[in-house]
SERO-4910 file (N, C-alpha, C, O; in steps of 0.05 Angstrom, whole numbers):
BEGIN
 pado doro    nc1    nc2    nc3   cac1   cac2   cac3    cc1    cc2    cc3    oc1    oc2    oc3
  Unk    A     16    -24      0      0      0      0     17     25      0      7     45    -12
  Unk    A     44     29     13     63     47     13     66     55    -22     68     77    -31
  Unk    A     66     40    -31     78     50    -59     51     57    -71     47     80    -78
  Unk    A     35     41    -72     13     51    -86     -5     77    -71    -26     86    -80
  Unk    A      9     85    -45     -8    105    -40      5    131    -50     -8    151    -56
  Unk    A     33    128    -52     49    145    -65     38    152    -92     31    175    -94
  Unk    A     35    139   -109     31    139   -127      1    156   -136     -4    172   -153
  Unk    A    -12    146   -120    -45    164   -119    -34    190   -110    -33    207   -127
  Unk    A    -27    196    -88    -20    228    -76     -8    243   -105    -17    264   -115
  Unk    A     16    227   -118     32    242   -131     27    245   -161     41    260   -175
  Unk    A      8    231   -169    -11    235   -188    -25    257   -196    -39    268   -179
  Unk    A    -26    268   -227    -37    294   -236    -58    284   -247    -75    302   -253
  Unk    A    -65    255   -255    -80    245   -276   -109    235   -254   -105    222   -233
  Unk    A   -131    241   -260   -163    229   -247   -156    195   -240   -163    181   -221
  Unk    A   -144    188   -260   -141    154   -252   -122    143   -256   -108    144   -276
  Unk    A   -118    127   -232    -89    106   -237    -85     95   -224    -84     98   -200
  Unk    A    -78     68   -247    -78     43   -252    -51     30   -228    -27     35   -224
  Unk    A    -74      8   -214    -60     -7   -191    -51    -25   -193    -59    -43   -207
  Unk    A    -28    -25   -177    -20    -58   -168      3    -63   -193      3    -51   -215
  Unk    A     28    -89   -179     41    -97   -202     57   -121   -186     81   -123   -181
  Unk    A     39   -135   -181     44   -161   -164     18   -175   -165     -1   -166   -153
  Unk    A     17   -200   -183     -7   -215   -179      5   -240   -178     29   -246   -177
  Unk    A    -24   -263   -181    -15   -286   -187    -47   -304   -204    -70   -295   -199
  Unk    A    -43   -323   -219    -63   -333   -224    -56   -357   -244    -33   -365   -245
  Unk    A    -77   -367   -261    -72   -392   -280    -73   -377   -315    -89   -363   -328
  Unk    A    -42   -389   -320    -49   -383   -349    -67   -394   -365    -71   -418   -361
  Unk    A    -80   -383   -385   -100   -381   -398    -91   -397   -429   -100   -416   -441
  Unk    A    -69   -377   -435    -58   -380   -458    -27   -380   -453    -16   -373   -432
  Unk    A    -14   -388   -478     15   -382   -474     25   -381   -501     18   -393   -521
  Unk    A     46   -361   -497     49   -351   -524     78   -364   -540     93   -382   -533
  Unk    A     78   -351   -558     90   -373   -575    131   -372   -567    140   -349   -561
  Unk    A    145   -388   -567    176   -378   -547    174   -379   -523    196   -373   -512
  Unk    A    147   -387   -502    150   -391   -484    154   -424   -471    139   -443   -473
  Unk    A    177   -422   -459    183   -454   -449    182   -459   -416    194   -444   -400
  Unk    A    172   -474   -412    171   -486   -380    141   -481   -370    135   -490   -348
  Unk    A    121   -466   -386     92   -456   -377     72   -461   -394     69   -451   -416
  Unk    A     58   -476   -382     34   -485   -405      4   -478   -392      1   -472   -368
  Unk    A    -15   -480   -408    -43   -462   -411    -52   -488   -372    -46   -511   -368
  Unk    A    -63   -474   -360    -60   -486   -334    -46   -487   -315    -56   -498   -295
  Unk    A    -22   -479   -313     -9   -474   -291    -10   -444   -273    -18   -422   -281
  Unk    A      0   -449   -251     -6   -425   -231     21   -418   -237     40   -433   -242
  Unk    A     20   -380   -234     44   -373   -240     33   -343   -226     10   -335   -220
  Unk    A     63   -332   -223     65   -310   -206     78   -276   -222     98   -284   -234
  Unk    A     77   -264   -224     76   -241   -250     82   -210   -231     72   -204   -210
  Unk    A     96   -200   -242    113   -176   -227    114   -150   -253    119   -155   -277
  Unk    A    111   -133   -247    114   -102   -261     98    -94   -277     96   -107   -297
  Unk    A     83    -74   -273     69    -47   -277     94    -41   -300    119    -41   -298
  Unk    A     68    -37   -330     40    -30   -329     27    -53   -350      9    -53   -366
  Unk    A     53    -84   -336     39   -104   -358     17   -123   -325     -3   -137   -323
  Unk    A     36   -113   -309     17   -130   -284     -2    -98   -269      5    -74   -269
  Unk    A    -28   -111   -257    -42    -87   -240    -60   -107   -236    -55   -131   -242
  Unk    A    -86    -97   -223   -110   -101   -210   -124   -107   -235   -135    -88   -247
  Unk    A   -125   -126   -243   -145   -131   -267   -150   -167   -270   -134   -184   -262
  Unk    A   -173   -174   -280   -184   -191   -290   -161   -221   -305   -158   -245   -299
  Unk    A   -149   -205   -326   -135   -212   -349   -116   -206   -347   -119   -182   -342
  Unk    A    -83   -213   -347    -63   -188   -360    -49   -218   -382    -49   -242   -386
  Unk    A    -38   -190   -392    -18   -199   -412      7   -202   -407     16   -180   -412
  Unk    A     26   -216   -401     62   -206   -389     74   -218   -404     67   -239   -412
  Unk    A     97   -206   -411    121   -208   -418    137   -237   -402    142   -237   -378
  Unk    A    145   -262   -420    156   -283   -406    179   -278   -391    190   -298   -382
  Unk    A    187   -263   -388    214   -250   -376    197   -242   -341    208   -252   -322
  Unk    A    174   -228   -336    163   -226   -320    147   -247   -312    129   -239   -297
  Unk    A    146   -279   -316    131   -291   -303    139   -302   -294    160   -306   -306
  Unk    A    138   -322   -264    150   -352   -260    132   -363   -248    116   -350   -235
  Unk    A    129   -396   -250    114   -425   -246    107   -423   -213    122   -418   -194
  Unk    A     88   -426   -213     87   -424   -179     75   -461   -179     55   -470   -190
  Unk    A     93   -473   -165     89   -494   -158     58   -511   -136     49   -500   -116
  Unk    A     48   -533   -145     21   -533   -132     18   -528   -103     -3   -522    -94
  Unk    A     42   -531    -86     37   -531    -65     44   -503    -49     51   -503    -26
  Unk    A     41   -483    -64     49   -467    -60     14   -441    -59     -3   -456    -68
  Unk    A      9   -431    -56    -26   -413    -56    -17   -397    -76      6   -392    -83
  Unk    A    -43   -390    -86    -34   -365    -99    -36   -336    -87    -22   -319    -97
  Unk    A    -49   -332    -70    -52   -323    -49    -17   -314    -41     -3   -295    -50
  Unk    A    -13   -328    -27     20   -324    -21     30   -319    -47     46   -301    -44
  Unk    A     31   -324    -68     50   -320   -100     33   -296   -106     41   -288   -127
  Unk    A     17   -284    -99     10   -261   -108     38   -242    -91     53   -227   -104
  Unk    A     41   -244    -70     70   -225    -63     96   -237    -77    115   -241    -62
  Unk    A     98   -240    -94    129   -250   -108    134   -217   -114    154   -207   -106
  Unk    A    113   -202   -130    138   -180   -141    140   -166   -117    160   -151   -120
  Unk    A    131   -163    -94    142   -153    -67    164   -169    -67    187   -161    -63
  Unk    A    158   -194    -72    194   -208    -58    215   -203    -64    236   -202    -52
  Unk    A    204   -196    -97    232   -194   -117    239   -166   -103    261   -160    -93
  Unk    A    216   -150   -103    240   -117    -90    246   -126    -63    258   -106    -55
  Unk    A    245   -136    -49    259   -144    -31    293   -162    -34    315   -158    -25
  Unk    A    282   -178    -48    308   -191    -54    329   -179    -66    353   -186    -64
  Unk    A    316   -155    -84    338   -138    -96    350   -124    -78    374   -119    -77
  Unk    A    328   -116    -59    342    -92    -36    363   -109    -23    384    -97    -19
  Unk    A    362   -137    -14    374   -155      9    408   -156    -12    432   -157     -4
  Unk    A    398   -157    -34    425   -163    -52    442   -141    -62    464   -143    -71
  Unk    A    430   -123    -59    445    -88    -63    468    -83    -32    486    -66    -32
  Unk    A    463    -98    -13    476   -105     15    506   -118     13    525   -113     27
  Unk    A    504   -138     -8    525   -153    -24    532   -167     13    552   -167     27
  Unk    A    513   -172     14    520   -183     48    538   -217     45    533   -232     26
  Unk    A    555   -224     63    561   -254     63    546   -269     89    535   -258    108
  Unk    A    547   -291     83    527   -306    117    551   -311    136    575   -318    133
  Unk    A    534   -304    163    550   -289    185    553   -253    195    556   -241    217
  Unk    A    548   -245    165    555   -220    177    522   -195    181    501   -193    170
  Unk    A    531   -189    193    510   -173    212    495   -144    199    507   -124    191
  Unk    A    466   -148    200    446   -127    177    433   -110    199    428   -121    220
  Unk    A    429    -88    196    407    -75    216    385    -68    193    392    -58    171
  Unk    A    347    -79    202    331    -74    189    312    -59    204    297    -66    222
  Unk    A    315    -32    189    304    -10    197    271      5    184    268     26    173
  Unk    A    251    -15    192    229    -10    190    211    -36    176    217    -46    155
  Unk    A    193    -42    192    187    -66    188    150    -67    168    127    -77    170
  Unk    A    161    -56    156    131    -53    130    139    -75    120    156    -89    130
  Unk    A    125    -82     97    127   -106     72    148   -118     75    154   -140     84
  Unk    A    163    -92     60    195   -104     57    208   -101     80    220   -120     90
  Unk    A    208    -77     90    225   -101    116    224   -121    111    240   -135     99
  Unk    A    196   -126    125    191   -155    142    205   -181    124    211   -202    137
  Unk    A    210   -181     97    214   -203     84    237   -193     73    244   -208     54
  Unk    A    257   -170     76    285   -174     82    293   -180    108    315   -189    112
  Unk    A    277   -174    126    294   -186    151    296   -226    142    317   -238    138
  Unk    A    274   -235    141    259   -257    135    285   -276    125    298   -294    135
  Unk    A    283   -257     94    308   -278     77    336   -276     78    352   -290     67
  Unk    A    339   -254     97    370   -244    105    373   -271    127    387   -290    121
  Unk    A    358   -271    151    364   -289    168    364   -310    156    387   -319    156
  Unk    A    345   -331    139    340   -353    129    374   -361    103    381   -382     93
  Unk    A    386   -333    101    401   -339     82    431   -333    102    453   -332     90
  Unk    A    430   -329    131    452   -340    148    464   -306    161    485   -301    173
  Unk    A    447   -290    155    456   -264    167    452   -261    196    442   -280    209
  Unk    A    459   -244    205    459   -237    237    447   -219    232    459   -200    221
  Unk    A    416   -216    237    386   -199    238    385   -192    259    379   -207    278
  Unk    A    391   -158    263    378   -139    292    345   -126    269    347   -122    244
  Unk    A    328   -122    279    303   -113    250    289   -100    279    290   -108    302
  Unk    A    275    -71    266    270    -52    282    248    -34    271    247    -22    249
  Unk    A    228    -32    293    209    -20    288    196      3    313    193     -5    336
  Unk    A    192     20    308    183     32    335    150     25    329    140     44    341
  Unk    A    130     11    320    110     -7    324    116    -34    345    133    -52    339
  Unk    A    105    -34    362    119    -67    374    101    -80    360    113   -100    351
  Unk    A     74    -82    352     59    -99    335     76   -111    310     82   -134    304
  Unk    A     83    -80    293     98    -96    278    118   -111    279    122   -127    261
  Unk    A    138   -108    302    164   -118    312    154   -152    312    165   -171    302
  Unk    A    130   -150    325    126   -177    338    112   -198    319    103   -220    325
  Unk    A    113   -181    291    108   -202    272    130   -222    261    130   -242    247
  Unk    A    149   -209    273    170   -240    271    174   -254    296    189   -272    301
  Unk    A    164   -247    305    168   -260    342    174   -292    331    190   -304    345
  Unk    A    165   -307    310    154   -339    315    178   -348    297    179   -372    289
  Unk    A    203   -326    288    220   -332    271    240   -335    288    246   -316    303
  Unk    A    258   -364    290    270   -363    312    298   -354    308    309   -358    287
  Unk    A    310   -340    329    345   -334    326    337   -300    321    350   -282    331
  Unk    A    313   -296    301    309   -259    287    310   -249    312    297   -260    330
  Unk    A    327   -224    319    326   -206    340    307   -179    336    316   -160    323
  Unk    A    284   -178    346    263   -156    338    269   -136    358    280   -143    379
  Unk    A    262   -109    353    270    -82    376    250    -68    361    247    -65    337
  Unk    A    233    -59    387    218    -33    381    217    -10    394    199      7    397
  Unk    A    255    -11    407    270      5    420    308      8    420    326     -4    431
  Unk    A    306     28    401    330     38    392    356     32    405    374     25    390
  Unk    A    362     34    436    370     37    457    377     -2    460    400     -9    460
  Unk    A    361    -16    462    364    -39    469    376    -41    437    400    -42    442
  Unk    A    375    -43    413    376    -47    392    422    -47    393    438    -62    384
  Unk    A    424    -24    407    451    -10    400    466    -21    422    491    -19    421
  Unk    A    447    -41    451    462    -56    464    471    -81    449    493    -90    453
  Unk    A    456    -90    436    463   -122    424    475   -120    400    489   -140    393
  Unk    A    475   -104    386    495    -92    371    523    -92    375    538   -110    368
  Unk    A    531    -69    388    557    -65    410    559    -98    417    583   -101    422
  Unk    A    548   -118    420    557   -141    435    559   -166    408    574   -185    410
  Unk    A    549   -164    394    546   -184    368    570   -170    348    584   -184    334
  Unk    A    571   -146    350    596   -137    340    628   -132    354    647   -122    342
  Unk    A    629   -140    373    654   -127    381    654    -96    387    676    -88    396
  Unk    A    631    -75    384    631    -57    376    643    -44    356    650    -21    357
  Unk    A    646    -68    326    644    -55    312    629    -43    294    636    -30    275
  Unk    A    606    -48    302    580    -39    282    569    -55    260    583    -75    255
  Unk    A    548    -52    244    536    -69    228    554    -63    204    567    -42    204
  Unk    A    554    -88    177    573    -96    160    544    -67    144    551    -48    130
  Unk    A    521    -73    151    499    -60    129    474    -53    152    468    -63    173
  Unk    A    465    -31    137    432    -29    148    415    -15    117    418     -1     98
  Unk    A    394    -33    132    377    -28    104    345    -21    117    325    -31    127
  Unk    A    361     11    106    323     29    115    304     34     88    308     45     66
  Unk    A    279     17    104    257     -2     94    226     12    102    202      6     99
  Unk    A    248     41    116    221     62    129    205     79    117    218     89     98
  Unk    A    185     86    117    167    101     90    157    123    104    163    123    128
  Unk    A    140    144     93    135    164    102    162    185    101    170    201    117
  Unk    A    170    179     79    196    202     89    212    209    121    219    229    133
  Unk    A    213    181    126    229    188    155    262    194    156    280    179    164
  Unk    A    265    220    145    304    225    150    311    226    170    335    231    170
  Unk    A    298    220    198    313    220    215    335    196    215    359    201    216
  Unk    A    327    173    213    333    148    216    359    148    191    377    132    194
  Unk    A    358    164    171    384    153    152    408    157    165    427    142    168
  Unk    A    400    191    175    431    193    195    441    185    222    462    186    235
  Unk    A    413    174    228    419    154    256    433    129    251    448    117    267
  Unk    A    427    123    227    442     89    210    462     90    218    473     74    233
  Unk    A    474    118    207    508    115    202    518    110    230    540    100    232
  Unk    A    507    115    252    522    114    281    523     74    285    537     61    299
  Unk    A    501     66    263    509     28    280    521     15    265    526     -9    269
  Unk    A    532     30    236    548     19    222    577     15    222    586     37    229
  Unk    A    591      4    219    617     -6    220    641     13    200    634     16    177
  Unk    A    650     17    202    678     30    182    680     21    159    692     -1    159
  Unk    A    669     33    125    653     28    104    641     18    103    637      8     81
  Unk    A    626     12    124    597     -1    123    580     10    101    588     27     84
  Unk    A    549     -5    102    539      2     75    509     11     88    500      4    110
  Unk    A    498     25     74    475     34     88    455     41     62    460     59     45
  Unk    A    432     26     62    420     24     33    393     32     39    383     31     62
  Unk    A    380     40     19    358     57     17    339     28      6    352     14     -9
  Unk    A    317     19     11    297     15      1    261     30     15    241     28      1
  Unk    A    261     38     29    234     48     31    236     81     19    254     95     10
  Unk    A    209     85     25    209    119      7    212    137     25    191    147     34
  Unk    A    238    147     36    250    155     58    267    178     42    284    173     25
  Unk    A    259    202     52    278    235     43    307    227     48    312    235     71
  Unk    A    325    215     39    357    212     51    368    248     68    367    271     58
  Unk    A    374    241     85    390    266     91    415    247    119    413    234    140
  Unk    A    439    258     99    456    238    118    484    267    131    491    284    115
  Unk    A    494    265    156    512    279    162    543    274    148    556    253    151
  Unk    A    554    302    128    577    284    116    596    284    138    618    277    128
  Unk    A    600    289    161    624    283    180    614    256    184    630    238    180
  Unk    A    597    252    189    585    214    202    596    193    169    611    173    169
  Unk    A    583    204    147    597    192    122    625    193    119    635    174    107
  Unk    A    644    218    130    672    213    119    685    205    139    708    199    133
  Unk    A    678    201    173    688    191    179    694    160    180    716    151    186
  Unk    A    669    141    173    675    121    162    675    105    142    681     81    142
  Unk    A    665    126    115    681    129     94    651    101     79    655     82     63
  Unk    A    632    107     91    607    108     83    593     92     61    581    109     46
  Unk    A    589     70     53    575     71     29    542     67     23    527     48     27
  Unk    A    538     91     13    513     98     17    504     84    -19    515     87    -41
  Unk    A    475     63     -8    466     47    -35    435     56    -34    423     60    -12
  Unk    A    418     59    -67    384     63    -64    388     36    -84    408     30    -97
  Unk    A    361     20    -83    350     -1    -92    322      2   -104    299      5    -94
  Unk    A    333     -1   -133    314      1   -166    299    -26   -159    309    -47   -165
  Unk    A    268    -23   -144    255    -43   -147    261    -66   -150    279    -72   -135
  Unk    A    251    -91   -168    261   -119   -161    287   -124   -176    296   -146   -171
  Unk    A    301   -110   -194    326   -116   -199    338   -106   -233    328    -85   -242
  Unk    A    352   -118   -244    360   -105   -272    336   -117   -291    330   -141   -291
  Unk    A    328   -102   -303    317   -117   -324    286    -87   -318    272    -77   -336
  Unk    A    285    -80   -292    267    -67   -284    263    -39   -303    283    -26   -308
  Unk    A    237    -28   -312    241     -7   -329    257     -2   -360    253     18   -373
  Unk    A    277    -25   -368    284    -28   -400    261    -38   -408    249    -56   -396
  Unk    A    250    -25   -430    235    -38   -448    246    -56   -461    230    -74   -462
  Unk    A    270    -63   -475    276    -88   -489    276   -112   -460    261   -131   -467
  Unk    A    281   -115   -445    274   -135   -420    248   -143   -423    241   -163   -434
  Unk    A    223   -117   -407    206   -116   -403    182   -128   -420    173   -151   -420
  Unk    A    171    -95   -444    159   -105   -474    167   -120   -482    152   -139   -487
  Unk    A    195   -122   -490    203   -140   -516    206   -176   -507    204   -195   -522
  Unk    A    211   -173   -477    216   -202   -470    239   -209   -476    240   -233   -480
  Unk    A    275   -189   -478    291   -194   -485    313   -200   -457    326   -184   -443
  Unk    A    311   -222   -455    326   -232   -432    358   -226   -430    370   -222   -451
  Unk    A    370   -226   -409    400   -223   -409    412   -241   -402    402   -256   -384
  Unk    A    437   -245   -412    451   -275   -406    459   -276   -382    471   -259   -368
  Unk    A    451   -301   -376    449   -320   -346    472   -305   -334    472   -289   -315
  Unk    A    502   -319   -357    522   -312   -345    538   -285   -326    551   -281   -306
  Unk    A    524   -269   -352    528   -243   -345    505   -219   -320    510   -200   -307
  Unk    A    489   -229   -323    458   -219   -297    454   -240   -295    442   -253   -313
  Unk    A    464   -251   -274    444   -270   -249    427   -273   -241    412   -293   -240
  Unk    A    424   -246   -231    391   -234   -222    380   -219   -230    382   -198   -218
  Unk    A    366   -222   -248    344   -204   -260    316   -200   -252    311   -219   -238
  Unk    A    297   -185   -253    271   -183   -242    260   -205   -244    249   -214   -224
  Unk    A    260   -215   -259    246   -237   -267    258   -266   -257    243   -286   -256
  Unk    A    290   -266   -250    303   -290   -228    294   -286   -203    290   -306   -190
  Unk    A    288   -259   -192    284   -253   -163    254   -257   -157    245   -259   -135
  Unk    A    240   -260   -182    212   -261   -168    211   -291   -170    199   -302   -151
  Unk    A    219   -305   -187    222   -343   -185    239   -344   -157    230   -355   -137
  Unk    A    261   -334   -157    268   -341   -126    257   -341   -103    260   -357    -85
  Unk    A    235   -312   -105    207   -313    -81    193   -333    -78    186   -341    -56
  Unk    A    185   -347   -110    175   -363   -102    189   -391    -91    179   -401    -70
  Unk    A    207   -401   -101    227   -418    -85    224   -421    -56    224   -444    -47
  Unk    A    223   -402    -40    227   -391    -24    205   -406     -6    205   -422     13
  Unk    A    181   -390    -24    151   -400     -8    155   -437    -14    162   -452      4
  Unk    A    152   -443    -33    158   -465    -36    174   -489    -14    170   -513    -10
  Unk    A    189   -473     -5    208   -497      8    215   -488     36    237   -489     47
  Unk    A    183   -477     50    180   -458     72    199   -445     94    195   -443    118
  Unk    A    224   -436     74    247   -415     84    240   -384     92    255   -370    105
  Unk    A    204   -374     78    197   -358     89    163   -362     94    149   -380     82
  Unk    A    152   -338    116    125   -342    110    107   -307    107    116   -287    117
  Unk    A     90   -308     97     75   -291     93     42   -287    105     25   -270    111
  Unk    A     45   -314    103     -3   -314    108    -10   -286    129    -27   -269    129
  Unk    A     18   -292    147     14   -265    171     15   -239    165     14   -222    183
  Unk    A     19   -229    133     13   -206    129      1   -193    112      6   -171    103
  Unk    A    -29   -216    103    -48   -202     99    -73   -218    114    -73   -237    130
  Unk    A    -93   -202    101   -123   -212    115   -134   -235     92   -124   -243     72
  Unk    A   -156   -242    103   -173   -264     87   -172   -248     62   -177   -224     61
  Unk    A   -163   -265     37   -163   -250      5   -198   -240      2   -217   -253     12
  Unk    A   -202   -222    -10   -228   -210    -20   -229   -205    -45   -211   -207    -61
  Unk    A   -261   -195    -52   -266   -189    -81   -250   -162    -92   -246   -144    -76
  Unk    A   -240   -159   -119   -228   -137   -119   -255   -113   -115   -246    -90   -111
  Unk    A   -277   -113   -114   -297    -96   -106   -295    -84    -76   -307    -65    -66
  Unk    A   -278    -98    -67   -277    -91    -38   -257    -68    -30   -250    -62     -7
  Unk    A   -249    -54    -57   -221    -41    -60   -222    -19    -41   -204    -19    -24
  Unk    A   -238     -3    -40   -239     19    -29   -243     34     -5   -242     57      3
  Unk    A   -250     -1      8   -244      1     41   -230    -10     41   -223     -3     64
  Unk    A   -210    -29     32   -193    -38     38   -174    -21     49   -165    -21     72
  Unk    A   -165      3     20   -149     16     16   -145     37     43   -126     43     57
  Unk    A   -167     44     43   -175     51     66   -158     47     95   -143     61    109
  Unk    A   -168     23     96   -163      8    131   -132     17    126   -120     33    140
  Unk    A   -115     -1     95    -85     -4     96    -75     20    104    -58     22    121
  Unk    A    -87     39     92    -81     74    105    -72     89    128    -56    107    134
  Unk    A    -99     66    148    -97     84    179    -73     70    191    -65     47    186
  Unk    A    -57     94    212    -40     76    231    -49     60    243    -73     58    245
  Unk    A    -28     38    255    -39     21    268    -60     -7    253    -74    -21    268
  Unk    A    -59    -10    228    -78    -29    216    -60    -57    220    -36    -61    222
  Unk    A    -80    -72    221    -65   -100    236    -57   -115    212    -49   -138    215
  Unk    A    -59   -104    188    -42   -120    168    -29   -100    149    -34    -76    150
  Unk    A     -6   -114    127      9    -96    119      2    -97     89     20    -85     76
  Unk    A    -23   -110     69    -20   -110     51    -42   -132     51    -48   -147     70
  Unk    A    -54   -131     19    -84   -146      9    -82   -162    -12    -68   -157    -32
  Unk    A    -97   -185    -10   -105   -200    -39   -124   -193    -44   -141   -189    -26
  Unk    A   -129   -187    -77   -149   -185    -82   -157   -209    -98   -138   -223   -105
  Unk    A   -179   -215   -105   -189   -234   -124   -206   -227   -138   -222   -210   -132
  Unk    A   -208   -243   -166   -221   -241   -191   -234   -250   -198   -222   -262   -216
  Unk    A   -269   -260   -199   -279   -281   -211   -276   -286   -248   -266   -270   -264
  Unk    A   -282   -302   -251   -279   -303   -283   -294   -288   -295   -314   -281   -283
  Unk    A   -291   -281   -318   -314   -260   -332   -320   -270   -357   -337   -258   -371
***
């Protein structure tokens, strides 16, 4: 809802077109496409070939196979995952070394998620304790919905040397928190942008430890080229690893082989008719979930 509320506020135009994370059964399949046939459940990432609609059309570069045991329901958040996974991989983190996750919306919650599951040392931080305590059932994740205790276990998991990375995940334009980063980070530590947060960082706090400040382009390369996107022109394995379209099959992987979970952050899926309270509730502080399925009957 963070992005799409952005998007309505900052809008000149009467209408516009939602959503770019779904999931459902292909219908058809087009011709060059290999591994997906008319019947399978599959999961679909980026605006303005994915939104809130009935039907879409995507680009095979933007789809991947969502396996049966997997909901669609849950594979409707893959292109959340993929910008998550992009954000977790802009970190260039190794396992062992230590992340601070600074705001626990969407993405937070599912970079803290796959950072720990992928061998990181997770401090994840929210001044909501509700939201803090939506990882409570993840075991080893260290949750804080107090700063102060956050910078004790820190100081002690580091040596006092500070985090290798922190990745603020905070929305609402909160600058306080960018230049607070730099105080738990370590000497070139890395401190990366993924939520929609005003950066304002102190350059004495940057040159004294010589700072590397990173922002994170949605789910990954491939994001925004039209020859990727439209054209369906893929890039070699060798050369991009991870492309938008690897990171949202990796989400699903993920769900698949229950290394992460999600059911806990949304409500019972609804009709997309239900949009407008939904949007609503997602709005007010304090709403006890972070994000909606919608559903489509056939037409």
């Amino acid at each position: 809802p963070g992005t799409e509320g952005t998007m309505i506020n900052n809008s000149k135009e009467d209408i516009v077109r939602l959503g770019y994370s779904a999931s459902g059964i292909a219908e058809e399949v087009g011709a060059g496409v290999e591994g997906i046939k008319v019947g399978d459940k599959v999961a679909v990432y980026g605006a303005p070939y994915v939104g809130h609609r009935s039907y879409l059309s995507v680009p095979k570069t933007l789809v991947a196979k969502v396996p049966e045991s997997v909901s669609l329901s849950d594979a409707s958040l893959a292109g959340l995952g993929a910008i998550a996974i992009h954000g977790l991989r802009q970190g260039e983190l190794q396992f062992g070394e230590i992340c601070v996750v600074v705001g626990l919306g969407i993405y937070g919650q599912l970079i803290a998620q796959i950072a720990h599951n992928a061998g990181m040392v997770v401090l994840a931080l929210n001044r909501s304790k509700s939201r803090a305590d939506l990882l409570a059932n993840v075991s080893g994740l260290k949750t804080y919905s107090d700063e102060v205790e956050l910078e004790k276990d820190l100081d002690i998991l580091s040596g006092g040397k500070g985090a290798d990375a922190v990745f603020l995940c905070a929305g609402s334009g909160a600058s306080y928190l960018t230049d607070k980063s730099l105080d738990w980070l370590k000497d070139k530590g890395k401190s990366v942008i993924v939520g929609d947060i005003q950066p304002h960082y102190t350059r004495e706090k940057m040159f004294a430890k010589e700072i590397d400040i990173r922002i994170s382009r949605a789910g990954g390369p491939g994001r925004y080229q039209t020859s990727y996107e439209r054209d369906a022109v893929d890039y070699p394995y060798g050369f991009v690893r991870w492309t938008e379209g690897r990171n949202t099959a990796e989400f699903v992987r993920l769900l698949e082989q229950n290394r992460i979970s999600v059911k806990e952050y949304y409500d019972i899926p609804s009709s997309y008719t239900n949009f407008e309270k939904v949007y609503e509730e997602l709005s007010q502080r304090g709403c006890e979930y972070l994000t909606h399925c919608f559903t489509y009957d056939d037409e």
